[in-house]
C-alpha positions in Angstrom: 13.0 97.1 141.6 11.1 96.7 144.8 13.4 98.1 147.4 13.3 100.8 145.7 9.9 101.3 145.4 9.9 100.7 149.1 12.7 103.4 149.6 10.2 105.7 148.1 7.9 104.4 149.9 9.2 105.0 153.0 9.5 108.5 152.1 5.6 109.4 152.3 3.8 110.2 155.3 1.7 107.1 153.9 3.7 104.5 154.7 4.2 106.1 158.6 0.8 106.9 158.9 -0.1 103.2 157.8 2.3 102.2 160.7 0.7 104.2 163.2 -2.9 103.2 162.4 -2.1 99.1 162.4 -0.8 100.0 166.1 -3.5 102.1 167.5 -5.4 98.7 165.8 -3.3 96.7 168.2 -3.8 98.6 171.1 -7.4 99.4 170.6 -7.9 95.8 170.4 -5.6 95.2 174.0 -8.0 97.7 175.6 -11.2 95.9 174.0 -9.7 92.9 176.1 -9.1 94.7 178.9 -11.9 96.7 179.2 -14.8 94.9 177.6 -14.1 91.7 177.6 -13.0 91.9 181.3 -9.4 90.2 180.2 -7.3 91.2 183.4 -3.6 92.3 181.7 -0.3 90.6 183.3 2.7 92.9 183.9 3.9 90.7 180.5 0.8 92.2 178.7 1.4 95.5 179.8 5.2 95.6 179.1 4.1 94.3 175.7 2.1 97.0 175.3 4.5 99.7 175.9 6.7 97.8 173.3 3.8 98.1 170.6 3.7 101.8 171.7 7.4 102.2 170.9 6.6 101.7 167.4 4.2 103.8 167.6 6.5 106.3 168.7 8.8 105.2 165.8 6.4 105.6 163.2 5.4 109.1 164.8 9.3 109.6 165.1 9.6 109.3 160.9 6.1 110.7 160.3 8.0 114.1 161.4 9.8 114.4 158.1 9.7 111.2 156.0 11.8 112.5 153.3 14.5 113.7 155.2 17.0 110.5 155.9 17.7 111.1 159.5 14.1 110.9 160.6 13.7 108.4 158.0 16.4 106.1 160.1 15.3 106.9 163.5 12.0 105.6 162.9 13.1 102.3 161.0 15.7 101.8 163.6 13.5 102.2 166.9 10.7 100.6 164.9 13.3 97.4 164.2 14.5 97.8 167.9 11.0 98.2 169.6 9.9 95.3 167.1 12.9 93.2 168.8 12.3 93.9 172.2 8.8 93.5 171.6 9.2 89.9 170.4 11.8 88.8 173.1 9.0 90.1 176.1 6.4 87.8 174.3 8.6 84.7 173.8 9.2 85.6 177.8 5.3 85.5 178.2 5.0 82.2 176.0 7.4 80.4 177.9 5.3 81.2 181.4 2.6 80.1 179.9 3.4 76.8 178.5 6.7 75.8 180.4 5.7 77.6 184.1 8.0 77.3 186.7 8.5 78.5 190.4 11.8 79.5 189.6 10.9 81.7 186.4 7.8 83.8 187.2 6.9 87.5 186.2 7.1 90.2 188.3 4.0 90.6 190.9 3.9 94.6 189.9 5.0 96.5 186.9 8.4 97.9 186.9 8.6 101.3 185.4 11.1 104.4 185.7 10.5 106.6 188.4 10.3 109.7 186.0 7.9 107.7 184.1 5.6 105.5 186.6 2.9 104.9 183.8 0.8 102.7 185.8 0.5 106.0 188.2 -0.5 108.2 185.4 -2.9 105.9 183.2 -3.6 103.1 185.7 -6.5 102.0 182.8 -4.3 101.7 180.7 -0.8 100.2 182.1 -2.2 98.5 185.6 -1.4 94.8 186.0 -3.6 92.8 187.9 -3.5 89.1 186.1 -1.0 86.3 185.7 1.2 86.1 183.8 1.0 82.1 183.4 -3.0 81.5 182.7 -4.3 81.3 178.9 -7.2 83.5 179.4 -7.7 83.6 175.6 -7.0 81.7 171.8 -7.5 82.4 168.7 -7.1 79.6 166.3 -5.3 77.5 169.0 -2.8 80.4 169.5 -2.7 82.5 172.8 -2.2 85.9 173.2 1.3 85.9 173.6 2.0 84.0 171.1 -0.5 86.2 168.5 1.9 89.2 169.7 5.2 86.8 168.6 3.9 86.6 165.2 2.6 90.4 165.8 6.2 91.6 166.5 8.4 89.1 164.2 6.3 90.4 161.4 6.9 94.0 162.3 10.0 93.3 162.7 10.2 91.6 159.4 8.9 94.8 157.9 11.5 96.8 159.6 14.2 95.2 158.1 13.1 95.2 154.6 12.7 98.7 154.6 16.3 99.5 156.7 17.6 97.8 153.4 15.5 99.1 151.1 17.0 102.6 152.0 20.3 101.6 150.2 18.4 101.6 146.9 18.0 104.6 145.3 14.4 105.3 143.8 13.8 106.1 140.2 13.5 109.3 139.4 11.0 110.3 136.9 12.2 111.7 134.0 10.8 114.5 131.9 9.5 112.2 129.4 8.3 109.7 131.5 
């Protein structure tokens, strides 16, 4: 069955290291933006960003020990949660974009933890200086933001199919087999 070939799955370094590399894709591509193609990031983008980090962390989080089941379910659950949160901060984003208001605008500076103030530490990296409600770039008639909906349902998605693929025993191989 396929779940649980995806329990097994989900039991290599493979399929964590696979996770990891389609993120550092992500953000590779964010800084690209950023940083070559002069795209200035909103405090949405940037918020977004640490959300695609998070399952980065999630996938470093069950690249620890894969086949043991309690770093196995911290990384599907903070990459299902980050994958959520993710997807709620875009459809935030979308809805500045295409249904701006004066009453529902994005903070003028980022907003992080005083034990962590990112855009202190890597202001290249997590420094807001755009808005929020311009379209500076599409794809295929799609904005950003609404590239990183699609982005985070579908990692999402994923999450979830693996969470239940965990309640599916995989095959063993038998001696004859």
């Amino acid at each position: 069955m396929i779940f649980a070939k995806l329990n097994k799955f989900s039991q290599s370094r493979s399929a964590w290291v696979l996770l990891l590399l389609s993120i550092l894709f992500f953000e590779m591509c964010a800084l690209f933006f950023q940083h070559i193609l002069m795209l200035a990031p909103c405090v949405m983008c940037i918020y977004e960003r640490v959300a695609m980090l998070g399952i980065g962390g999630s996938a470093l989080l069950g690249l620890i020990a894969p086949q043991l089941a309690v770093f196995r379910w911290l990384g599907l659950l903070s990459w299902g949660y980050t994958s959520y949160s993710g997807l709620l901060l875009a459809h935030q984003h979308v809805e500045y974009q295409f249904h701006p208001s004066p009453f529902a605008t994005c903070d003028a500076f980022v907003q992080f933890p005083q034990w962590a103030p990112l855009n202190q530490w890597m202001p290249w990296m997590f420094e807001a200086y755009g808005d929020c409600s311009k379209i500076v770039w599409q794809f295929l008639t799609l904005s950003m933001p609404q590239w990183l909906e699609i982005i985070f349902a579908i990692n999402l998605f994923v999450a979830f199919i693996f969470l239940i693929a965990q309640f599916f025993k995989p095959k063993r191989r038998g001696l004859f087999e």
